[in-house]
C-alpha positions in Angstrom: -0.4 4.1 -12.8 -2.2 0.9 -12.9 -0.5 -0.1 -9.5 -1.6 3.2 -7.8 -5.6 2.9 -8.7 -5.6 -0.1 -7.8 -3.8 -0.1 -4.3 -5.7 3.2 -4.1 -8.8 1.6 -4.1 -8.2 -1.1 -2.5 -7.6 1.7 0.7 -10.5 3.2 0.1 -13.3 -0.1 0.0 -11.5 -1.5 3.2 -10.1 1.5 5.8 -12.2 4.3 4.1 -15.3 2.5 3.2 -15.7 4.4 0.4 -15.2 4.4 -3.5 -14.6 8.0 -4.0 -11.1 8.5 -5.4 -11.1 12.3 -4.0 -10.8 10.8 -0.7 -7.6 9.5 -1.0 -4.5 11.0 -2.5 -1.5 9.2 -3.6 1.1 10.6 -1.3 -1.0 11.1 1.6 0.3 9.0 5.1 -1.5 6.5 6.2 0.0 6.4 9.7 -0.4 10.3 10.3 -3.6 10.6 9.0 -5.1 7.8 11.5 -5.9 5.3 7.9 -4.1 2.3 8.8 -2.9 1.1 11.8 -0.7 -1.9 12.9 -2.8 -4.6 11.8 -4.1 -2.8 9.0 -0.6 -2.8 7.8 -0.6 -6.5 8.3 -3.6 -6.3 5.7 -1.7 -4.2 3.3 0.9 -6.6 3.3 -1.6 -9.9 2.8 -3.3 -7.6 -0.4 0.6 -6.6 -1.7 1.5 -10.6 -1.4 -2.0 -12.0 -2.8 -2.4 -9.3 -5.4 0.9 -8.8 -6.9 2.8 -12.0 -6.6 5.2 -11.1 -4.3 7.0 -12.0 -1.4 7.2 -9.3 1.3 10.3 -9.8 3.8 9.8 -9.1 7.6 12.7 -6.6 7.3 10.7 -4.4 4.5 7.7 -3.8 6.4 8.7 -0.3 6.9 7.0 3.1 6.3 9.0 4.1 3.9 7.2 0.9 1.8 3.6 0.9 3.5 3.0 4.5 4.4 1.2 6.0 1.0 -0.4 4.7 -1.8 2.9 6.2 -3.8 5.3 4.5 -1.3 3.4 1.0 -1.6 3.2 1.6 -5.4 6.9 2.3 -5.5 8.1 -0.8 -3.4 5.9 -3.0 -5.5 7.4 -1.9 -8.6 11.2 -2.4 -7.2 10.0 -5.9 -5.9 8.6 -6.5 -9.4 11.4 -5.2 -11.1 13.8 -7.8 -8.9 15.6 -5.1 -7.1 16.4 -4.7 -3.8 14.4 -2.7 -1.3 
């Protein structure tokens, strides 16, 4: 749960401006809920890369990877884990 609080948060200081956990649940959408847009994707992918270690590939920047803080958590862990995506 580590990686969820912390991508969590990370959503909520820079597109909610806020550090109230009730703001934000883990499988709510980004996209449909008007959070993150294209470039803010682009940010989520620069905080996944910087933060966790990780490599994110062109062809994985889907929203079935960036849409949620369940989905990001998810990818991570299968990037971590050395599977594919």
């Amino acid at each position: 749960m580590i990686l969820e609080t912390s991508i969590r948060s990370y959503v909520l200081r820079n597109f909610l401006f806020t550090d109230d956990d009730g703001q934000l649940q883990n499988d709510v959408s980004f996209l449909e809920e008007g959070i993150v847009d294209s470039t803010g994707v682009l940010e989520l992918v620069m905080f996944v890369e910087e933060t966790f270690d990780i490599a994110v590939e062109d062809e994985e920047i889907l929203p079935e990877n960036f849409d949620s803080v369940a989905q990001l958590a998810r990818y991570v862990q299968t990037k971590r884990d050395g599977k594919e995506v």
